[in-house]
Each structure stands twice: as C-alpha cells, then as structure tokens.
SELO-94578 format. One record per residue (C-alpha): x, y, z; chain; residue number from 0. Coordinates in steps of 0.5 Angstrom, whole numbers, plus 500, padded with zeros to 3 digits. Layout:
<<X Y Z> "A" NUM>
...
***
This chain:
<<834 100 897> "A" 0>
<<829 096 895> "A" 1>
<<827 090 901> "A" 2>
<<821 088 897> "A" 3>
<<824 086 891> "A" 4>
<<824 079 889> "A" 5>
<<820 077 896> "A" 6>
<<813 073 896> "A" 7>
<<808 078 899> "A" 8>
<<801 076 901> "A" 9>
<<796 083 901> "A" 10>
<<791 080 906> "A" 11>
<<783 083 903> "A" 12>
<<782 085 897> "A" 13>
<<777 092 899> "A" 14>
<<781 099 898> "A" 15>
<<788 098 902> "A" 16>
<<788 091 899> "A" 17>
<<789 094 892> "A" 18>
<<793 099 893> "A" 19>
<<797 094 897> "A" 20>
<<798 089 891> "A" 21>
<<799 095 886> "A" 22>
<<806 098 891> "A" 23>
<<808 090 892> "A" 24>
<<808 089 885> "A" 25>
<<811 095 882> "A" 26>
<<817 094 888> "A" 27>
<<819 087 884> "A" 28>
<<815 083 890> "A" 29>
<<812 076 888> "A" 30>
<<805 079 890> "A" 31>
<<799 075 892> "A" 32>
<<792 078 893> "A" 33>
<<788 074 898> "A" 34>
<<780 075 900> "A" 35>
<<775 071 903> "A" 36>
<<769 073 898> "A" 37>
<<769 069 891> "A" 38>
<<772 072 885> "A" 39>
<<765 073 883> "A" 40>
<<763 078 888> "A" 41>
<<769 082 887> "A" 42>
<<770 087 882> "A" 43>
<<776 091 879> "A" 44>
<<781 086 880> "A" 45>
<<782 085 873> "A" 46>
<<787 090 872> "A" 47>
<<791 087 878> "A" 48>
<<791 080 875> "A" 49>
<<793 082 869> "A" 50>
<<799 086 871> "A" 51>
<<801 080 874> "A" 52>
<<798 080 882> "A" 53>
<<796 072 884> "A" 54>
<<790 072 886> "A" 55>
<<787 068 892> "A" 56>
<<780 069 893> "A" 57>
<<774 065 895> "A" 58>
<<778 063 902> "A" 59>
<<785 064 904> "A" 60>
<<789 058 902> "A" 61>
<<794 057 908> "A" 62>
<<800 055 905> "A" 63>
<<801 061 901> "A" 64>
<<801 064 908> "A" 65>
<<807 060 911> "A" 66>
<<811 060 905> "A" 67>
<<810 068 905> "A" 68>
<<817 073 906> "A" 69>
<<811 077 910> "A" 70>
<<803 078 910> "A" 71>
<<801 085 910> "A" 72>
<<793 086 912> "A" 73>
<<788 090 910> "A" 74>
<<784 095 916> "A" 75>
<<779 089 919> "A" 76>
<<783 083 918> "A" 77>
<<782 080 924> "A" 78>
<<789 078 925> "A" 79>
<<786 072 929> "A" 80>
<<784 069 923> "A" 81>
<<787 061 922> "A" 82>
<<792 063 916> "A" 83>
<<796 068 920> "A" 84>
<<796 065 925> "A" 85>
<<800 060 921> "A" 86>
<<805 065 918> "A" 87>
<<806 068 924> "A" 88>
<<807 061 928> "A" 89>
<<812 061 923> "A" 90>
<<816 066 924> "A" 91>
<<813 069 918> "A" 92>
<<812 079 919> "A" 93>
<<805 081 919> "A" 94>
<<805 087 918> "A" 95>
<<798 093 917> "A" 96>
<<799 098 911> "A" 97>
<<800 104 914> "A" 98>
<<805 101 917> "A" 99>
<<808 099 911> "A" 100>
<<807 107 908> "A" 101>
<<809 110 913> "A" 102>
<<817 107 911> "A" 103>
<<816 110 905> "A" 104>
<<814 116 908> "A" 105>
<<818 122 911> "A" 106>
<<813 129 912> "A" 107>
<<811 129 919> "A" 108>
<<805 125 920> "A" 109>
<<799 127 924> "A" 110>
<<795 120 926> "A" 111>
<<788 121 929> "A" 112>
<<785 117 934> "A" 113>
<<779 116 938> "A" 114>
<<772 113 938> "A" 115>
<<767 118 936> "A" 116>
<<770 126 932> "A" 117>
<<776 122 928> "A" 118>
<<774 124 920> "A" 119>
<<772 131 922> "A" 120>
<<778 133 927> "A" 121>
<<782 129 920> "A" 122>
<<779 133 915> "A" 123>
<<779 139 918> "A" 124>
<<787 139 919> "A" 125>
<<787 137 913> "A" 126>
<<784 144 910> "A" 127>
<<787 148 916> "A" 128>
<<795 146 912> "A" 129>
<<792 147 905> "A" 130>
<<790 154 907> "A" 131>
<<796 155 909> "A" 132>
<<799 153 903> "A" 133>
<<803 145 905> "A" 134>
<<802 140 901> "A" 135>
<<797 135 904> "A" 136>
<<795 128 905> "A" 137>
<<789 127 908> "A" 138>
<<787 119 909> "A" 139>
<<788 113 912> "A" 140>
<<781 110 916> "A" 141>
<<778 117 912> "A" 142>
<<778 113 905> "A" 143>
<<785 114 901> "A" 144>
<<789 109 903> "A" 145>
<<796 112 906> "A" 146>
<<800 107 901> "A" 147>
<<797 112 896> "A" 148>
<<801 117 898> "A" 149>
<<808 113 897> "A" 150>
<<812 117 892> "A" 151>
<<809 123 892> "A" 152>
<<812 130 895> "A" 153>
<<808 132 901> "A" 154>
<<809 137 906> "A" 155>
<<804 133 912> "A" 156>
<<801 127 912> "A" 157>
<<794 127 916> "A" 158>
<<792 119 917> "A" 159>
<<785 118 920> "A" 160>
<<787 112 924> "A" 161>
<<782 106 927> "A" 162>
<<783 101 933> "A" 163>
<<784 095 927> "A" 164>
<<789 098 924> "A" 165>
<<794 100 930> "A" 166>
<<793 092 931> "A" 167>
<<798 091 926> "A" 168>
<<804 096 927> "A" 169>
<<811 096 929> "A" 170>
<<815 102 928> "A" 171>
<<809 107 926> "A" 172>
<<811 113 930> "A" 173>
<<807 119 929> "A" 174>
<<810 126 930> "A" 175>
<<803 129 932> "A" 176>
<<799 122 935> "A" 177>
<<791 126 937> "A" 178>
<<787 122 942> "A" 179>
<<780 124 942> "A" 180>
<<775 120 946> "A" 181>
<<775 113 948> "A" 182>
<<768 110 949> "A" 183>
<<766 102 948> "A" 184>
<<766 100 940> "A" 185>
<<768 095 936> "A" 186>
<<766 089 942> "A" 187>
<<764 084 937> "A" 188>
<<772 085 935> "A" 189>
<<775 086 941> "A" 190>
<<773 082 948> "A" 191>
<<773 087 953> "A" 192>
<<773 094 953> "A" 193>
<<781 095 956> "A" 194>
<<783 090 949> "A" 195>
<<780 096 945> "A" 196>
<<784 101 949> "A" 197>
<<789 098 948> "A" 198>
<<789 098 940> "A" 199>
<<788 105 942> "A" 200>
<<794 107 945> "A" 201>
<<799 104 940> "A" 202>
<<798 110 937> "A" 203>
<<803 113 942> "A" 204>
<<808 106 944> "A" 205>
<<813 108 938> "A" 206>
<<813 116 940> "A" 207>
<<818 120 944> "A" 208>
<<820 126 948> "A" 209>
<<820 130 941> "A" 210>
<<814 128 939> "A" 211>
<<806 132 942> "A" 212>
<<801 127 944> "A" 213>
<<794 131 944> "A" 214>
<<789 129 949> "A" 215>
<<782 130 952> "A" 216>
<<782 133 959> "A" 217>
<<775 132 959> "A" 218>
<<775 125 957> "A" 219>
<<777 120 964> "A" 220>
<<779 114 960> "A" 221>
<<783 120 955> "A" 222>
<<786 124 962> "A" 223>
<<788 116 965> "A" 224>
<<793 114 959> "A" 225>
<<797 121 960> "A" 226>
<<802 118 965> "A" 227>
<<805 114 960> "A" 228>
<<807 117 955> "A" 229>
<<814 119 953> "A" 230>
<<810 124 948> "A" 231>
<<809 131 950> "A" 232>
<<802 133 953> "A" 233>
<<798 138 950> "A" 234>
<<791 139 952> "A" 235>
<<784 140 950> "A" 236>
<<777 142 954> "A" 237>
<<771 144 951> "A" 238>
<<768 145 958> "A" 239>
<<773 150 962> "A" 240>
<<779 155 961> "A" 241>
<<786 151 962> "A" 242>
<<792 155 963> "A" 243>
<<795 152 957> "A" 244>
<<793 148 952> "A" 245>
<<786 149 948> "A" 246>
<<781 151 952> "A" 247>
<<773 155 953> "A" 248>
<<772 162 956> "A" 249>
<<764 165 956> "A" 250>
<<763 163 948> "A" 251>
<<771 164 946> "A" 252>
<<776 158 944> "A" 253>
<<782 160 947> "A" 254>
<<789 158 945> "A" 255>
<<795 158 951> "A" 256>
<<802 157 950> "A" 257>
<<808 158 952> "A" 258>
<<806 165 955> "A" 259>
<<801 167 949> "A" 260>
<<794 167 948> "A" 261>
<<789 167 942> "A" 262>
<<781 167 942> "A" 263>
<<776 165 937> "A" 264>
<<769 167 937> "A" 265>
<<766 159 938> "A" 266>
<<758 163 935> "A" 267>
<<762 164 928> "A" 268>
<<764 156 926> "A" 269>
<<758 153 922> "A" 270>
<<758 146 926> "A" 271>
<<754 147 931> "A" 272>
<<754 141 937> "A" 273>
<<757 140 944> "A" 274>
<<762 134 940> "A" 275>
<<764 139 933> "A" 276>
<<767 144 938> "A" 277>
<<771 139 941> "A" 278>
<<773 137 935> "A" 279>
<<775 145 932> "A" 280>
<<779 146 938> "A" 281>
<<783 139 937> "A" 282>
<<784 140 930> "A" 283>
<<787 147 931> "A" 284>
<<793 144 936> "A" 285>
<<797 141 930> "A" 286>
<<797 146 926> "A" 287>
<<798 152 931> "A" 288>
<<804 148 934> "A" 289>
<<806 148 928> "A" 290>
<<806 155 926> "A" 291>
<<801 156 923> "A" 292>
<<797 163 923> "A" 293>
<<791 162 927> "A" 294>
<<787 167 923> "A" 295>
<<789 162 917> "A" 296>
<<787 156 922> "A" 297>
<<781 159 924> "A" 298>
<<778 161 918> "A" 299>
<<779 154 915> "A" 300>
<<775 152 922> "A" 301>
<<769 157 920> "A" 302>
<<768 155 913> "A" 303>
<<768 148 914> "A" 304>
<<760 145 913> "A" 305>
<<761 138 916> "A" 306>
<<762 132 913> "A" 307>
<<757 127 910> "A" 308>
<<753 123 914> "A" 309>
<<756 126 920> "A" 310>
<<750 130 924> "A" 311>
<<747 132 915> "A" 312>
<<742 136 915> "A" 313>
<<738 133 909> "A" 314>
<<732 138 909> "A" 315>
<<725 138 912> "A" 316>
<<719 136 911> "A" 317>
<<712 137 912> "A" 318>
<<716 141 918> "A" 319>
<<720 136 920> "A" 320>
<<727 136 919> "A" 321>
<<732 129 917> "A" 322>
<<739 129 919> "A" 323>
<<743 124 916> "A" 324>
<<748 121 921> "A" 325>
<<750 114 918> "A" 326>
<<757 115 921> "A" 327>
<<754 114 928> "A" 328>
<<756 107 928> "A" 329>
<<757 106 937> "A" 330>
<<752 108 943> "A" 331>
<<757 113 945> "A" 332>
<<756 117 937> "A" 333>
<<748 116 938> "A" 334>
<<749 120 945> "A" 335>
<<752 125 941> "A" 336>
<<748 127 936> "A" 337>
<<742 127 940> "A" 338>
<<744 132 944> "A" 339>
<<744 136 939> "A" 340>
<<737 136 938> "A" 341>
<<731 137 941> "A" 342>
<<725 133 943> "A" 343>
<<720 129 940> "A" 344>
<<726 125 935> "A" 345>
<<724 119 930> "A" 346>
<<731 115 931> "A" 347>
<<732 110 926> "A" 348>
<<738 105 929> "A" 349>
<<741 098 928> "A" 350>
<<744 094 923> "A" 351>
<<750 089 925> "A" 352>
<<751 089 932> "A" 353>
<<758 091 936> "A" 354>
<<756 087 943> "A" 355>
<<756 095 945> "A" 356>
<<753 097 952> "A" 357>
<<746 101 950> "A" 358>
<<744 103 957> "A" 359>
<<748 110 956> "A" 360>
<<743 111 951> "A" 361>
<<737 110 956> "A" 362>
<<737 117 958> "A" 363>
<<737 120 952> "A" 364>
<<732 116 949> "A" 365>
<<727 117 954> "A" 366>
<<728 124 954> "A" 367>
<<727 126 947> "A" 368>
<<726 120 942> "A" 369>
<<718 119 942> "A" 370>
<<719 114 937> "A" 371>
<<725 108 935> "A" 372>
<<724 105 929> "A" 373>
<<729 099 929> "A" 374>
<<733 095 923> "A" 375>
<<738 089 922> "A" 376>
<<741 085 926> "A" 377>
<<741 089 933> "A" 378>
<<734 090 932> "A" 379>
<<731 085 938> "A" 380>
<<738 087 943> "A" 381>
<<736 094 942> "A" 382>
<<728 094 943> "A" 383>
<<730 088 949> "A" 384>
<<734 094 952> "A" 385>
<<729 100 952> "A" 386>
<<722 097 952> "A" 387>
<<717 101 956> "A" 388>
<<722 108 955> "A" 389>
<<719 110 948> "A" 390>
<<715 107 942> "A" 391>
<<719 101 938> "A" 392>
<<717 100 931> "A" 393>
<<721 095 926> "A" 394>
<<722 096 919> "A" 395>
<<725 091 914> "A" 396>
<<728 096 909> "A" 397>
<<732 102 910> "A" 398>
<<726 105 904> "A" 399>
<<720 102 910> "A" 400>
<<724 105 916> "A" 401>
<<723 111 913> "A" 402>
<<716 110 911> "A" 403>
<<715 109 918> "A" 404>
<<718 116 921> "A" 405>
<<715 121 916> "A" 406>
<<708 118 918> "A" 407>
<<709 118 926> "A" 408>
<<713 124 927> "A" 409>
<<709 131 928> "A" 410>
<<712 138 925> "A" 411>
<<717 141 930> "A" 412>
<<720 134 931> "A" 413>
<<726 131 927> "A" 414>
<<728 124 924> "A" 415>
<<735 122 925> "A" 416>
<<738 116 922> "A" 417>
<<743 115 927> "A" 418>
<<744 107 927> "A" 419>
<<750 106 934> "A" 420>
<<752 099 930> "A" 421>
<<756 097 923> "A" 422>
<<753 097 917> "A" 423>
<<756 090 913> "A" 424>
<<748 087 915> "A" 425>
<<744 091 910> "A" 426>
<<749 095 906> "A" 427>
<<756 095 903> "A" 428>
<<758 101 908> "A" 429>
<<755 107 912> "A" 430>
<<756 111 906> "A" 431>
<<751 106 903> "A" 432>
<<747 106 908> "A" 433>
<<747 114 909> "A" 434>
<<746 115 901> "A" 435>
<<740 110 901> "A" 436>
<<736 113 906> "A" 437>
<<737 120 903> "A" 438>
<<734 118 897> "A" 439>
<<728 115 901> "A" 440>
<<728 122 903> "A" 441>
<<727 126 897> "A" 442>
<<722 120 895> "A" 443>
<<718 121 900> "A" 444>
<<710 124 897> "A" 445>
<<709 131 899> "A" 446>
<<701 134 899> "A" 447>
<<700 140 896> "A" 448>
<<701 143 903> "A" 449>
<<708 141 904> "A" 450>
<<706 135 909> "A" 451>
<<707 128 907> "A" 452>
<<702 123 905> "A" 453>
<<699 118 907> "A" 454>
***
C-alpha cells in the first residue's frame, strides 16, 4: 500500500539524499516540495525535478510549508534544531531521516555501520566480500549512493554506512547486523558534548532484538561500555589479543572463533597496511562469516582491496619523499591514526572548519613525528594556539600554497600528509574536493632534473 500518495512532503536539503528524496516522494504520488538554504543560483541539477513536478523551496525554508506538511524528511547534516522543524514538530508534524524512509521499503537484511573512524572502508569492504560470494549487494548510505536509491530493486543484502546525523532521525530503523567500530570525539560543533554524540551513535542499536548481532569493539572503552544494554546479540573484535570467541589476533594471524570452530588468516597478505585497516579487516569479515560466507571467499576479497581514496592514499614520491592523501581524516581521533602509520619527520597538512574537537590527543604524535604543521582554514589558529613550541607551524592560504610549503621543507626520507582533523565546508565543496585538489597540486609540483623539487 502506498502511504505517500496524495500527502504534502517536504524533503529538507537539496544535495544527494535530497534529490533522490524528492524523485521517490514525487514518483508515490506525494505533493513533494524540495526545500534548501542556498539560492536557486547556487544550485545545480535541479531543473529536472522542477519540471516533473517538484516545489522548489530555496534561498531559506519557508516555514508555513513545514507546518502544513503531512511529514518533513531530512537530509544527512540538517540539523533538526533548526527553527522550521522545530515548527513541524511542534505541530505534531513526523520528521523523519531518508534512510528511514528507505529502509521501509527495503526487506534484504541490512548491515549498518557505525563509528567515528574506519566506517567507509569496513562498509566497502563487506560490500566486496558478499559480491565475491555472488549476493547482489547495495553499498551506500554516508558512503555516497543514498540508500533510497536502492528502493525498487532486488537485493540480497543491503551495506549502509551510517553517521551519527542520520541516526538522529530514525524511528523504526533496525539493522540485522548494526557494527560499532570506535567511538572518539567528533562532530562537537553539531553536538554539545561528547555523551550527545554517543548517543547519536548508539541508535544504531535501540530498534534491535535478540535476533539481531551487534558487532563491537573490545578494544575500544567507550565501545566495551555500551555492550550491557543492548538486546542484540554480542560479537567481538580485537586487534590486540586472542579471544575465545569472536574475531581476534594470535602471533600475526586473524583468527576467527565461533561456536567451536576456528579459522586463521595471514594479516602479512592484506595490502592495507596500519594498525587501524586491520581493525577494520576483522570487523568487516564478521557479517559475512556469520552469514555463511566462505572464509576463503571473505578472505580473499580482504587481500585484494587497495584502499580507498583519501584514505591513508599513497599518491607518489617525490624527491624522496612520499605524499599520502588523507582528506577523509575529518576529527583528531583519525589524524592520530594515520600518523601512527608513519615514520618521522612528517610535513602535516591540517585545518579546515573547526569541529570544536579536543586537540591534545594529537600532542603526543605531533612532537614525536611532525617536524612541520602546515595549517589551513578556519581551525588554523586554534591548532597552532594548541601545539605551539611542539614543532614548526607554518600557514598557508590555499591548498595549492599549503602544498608549496611542504615539498620546500621536507628532507628525502620524510613524508607529506594531508590529514586535516577538521570538515572541509571552508575551503571546499567536500573532502573528496579537498583530496582531489591537493593531488593535483602534487603532480604540478616542479620537478629538477635529479628528481628533487625546485625551488
């Protein structure tokens, strides 16, 4: 049955999510009003919604729209404090997030994944594991393809990376497999305190039951703390010690244990290296193993996945210096990660728009192995306010001088990492902007003819 039809919608941010939103509301017969704080001019590919019929709402959100609204569905980031839903809502009007609405619509059994750092590679990865055992798989959500598209088509799993903005909007959402990778502090210019973030967090598991598995962290405290309350069913991971079930490490070898039997895997034949991949190897392999999977099938899609773009990318060297494109660390916690992969002395490229994150975790790492911080965007005072005397700060105004800077300053045998610990919406479009525009200032870099960089 159709509950959409003839009912006034309003799809709340025009990006992704938004559009895909108006296009389903709109082909279920819902008078369907697309509304976006950015002016018409800034917005493009909307011509083709507006002409099948979509209300547009743009330059603002018109407030009477929303109050007379059957529902408000909003977009990942829309903050649900802002004045126009709170509106709806104090009129009694639903609010609801789009993969809420998608999952409604949707019967496979769905795997959601959660956590600060890790959630696109461990999504990803899952993704290749069931497609290498032959399921037909969607992989989405936070990751990019919105789960919303995947309505209407025949799958055999659903894998839907999920952040903390668009648990905030869910009511019935309930995973099958729900997986909590870490916890650290992120997004506290959204949230005002870490325990509202965590709380975002873990609604990934309020709709879930004994039937359903809940795969946690075991080396994580603020993972470990939330295993009491929930109904799900407990599976365990731990890229530190062996556990007597669950996904553990033994002397270099992954070892999988459950109900009475035991598998090992060679941690030396996985391409991506780090303390944090291996992490997210053994997370991803849990789903796929428990549901049947063969762990050779499982194993060898792990061994034969590279990475993922502005993820700990290795983009090249240079002069003897190698540069690794990390545009996706957005929060201290991921910054922390990546530099632990390396080896001093490191150029950090960091900043952009400040998240109100806690900076000393990286005070450690930055006195151990960065001989220079190149610094951008909004954040760039806080940060070089935080490690002043800890290393030598530089500022730059574009990506294109940022990177400038590091290939002057950094000897042979040392490494440039763009790693910001911070959001992107300063500078640039997104991170993928952001990653793409320092890889492009890379392969500009002038080139002597002894291979080093020139002056």
């Amino acid at each position: 049955m159709n509950e959409y039809a003839g009912q006034t919608i309003v799809v709340v941010g025009a990006g992704d999510s938004g559009r895909s939103l108006a296009r389903f509301f709109l082909g279920k017969g819902a008078r369907t009003i697309l509304s976006e704080r950015r002016p018409r001019t800034q917005l493009a590919d909307l011509d083709e919604l507006e002409t099948a019929g979509v209300i547009l709402d743009c330059g603002g959100h018109s407030v009477p729209l929303f109050t007379a609204a059957d529902l408000v569905v909003v977009s990942p980031g829309v903050p649900q404090e802002i004045a126009p839903i709170q509106a709806a809502m104090q009129r009694g009007v639903p609010v609801l997030g789009e993969v809420e609405i998608a999952r409604r619509e949707l019967t496979a059994p769905l795997i959601g994944i959660t956590g600060t750092n890790g959630k696109s590679t461990v999504t990803t990865l899952i993704g290749e594991m069931l497609r290498r055992w032959g399921q037909r798989t969607f992989v989405g959500g936070n990751l990019g393809t919105p789960l919303i598209e995947a309505v209407d088509q025949s799958w055999d799993w659903l894998v839907v990376e999920l952040s903390s903005f668009q648990l905030e909007a869910i009511r019935r959402f309930r995973p099958d497999y729900g997986l909590l990778l870490n916890l650290s502090a992120d997004h506290l210019d959204r949230y005002p305190d870490m325990t509202s973030y965590r709380a975002a967090k873990l609604r990934l598991f309020e709709n879930m039951t004994a039937e359903d598995i809940a795969v946690l962290n075991a080396d994580d405290p603020e993972v470990a703390a939330v295993a009491t309350d929930l109904a799900a069913q407990t599976v365990w991971f731990s890229s530190r010690r062996l556990l007597p079930q669950g996904m553990g490490i033994d002397q270099g070898e992954i070892v999988w244990r459950w109900q009475g039997a035991e598998q090992r895997f060679v941690a030396a034949e996985l391409q991506i290296g780090g303390q944090h991949n291996l992490e997210n190897v053994m997370a991803a392999l849990i789903p796929p193993l428990l549901a049947g999977c063969p762990a050779a099938t499982a194993w060898q899609a792990a061994t034969l996945f590279t990475g993922l773009p502005h993820r700990m990318q290795l983009l090249g060297e240079r002069g003897g210096v190698r540069w690794y494109d990390d545009s996706k660390g957005t929060n201290v916690g991921s910054v922390v990660k990546s530099l632990e992969g390396l080896a001093a002395p490191v150029t950090l490229i960091a900043g952009g728009k400040d998240k109100q994150g806690d900076l000393m975790p990286l005070t450690v790492p930055i006195a151990a192995k960065v001989e220079t911080l190149v610094l951008i965007g909004e954040a760039a005072e806080r940060m070089a306010a935080a490690f002043a005397g800890l290393t030598r700060i530089e500022r730059a105004g574009s990506m294109e001088a940022a990177v400038a800077v590091a290939a002057r300053l950094t000897p042979a045998g040392g490494s440039v990492l763009l790693s910001p610990g911070c959001s992107s919406f300063d500078m640039f479009r997104d991170y993928r902007e952001r990653g793409e525009r320092f890889a492009a200032a890379f392969r500009n870099l002038p080139v002597t003819d002894e291979g080093r960089h020139g002056d």
